[in-house]
N, C-alpha and C positions, 0 to 999 in steps of 0.2 A: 669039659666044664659045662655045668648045666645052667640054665636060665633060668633066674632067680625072678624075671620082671613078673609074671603069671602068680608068682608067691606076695607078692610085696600087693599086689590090688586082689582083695578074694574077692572083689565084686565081676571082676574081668571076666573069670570061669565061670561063674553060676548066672546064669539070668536069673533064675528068681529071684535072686537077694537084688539082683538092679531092677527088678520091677515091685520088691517091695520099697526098697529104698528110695525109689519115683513115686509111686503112692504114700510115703508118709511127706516125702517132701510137699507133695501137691496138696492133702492134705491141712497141713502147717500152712502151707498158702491159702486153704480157704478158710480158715480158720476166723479170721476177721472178718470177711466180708460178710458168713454166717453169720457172726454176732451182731454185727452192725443191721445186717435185712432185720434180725428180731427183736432188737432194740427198734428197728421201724415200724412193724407189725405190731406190739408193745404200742407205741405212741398213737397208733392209729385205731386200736381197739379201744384207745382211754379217751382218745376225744369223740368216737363212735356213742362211748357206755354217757359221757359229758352230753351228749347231744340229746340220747333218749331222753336222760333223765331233765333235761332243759325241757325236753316239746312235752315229756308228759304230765311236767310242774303245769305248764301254760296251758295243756287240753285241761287238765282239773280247774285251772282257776276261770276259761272260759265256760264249763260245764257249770261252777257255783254260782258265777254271774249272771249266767242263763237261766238258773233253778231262782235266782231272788227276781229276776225281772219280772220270772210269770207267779210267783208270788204277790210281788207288788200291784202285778194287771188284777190276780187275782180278788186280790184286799180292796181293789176299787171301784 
């Protein structure tokens, strides 16, 4: 009588297929945490682009108030 156990798991025989079948598991495991860091990097690039575009409103509006002062020095 032959032994059937070696038939019944084809993972048992072949290592590659149990090292592919380890890499797609781990894989599906990092699955989200991926997501999740680039959904971070995502939020962190958008309050980054929020920030420039904040400091470079307030450099222009200190630059215009700077160009009417010496205007007005100059008018007087």
């Amino acid at each position: 009588m032959t032994d059937n156990s070696a038939n019944a798991n084809p993972f048992a025989r072949d290592p590659q297929r149990r090292i592919a079948a380890a890499t797609a598991t781990g894989m599906n495991a990092l699955k989200p945490i991926v997501h999740f860091q680039v959904s971070l990097l995502r939020m962190w690039a958008d309050s980054i682009e929020r920030f420039t575009d904040s400091y470079q409103k307030g450099l222009e509006e200190t630059a215009t108030s700077v160009e009417e002062k010496s205007d007005k020095e100059r008018a007087a």
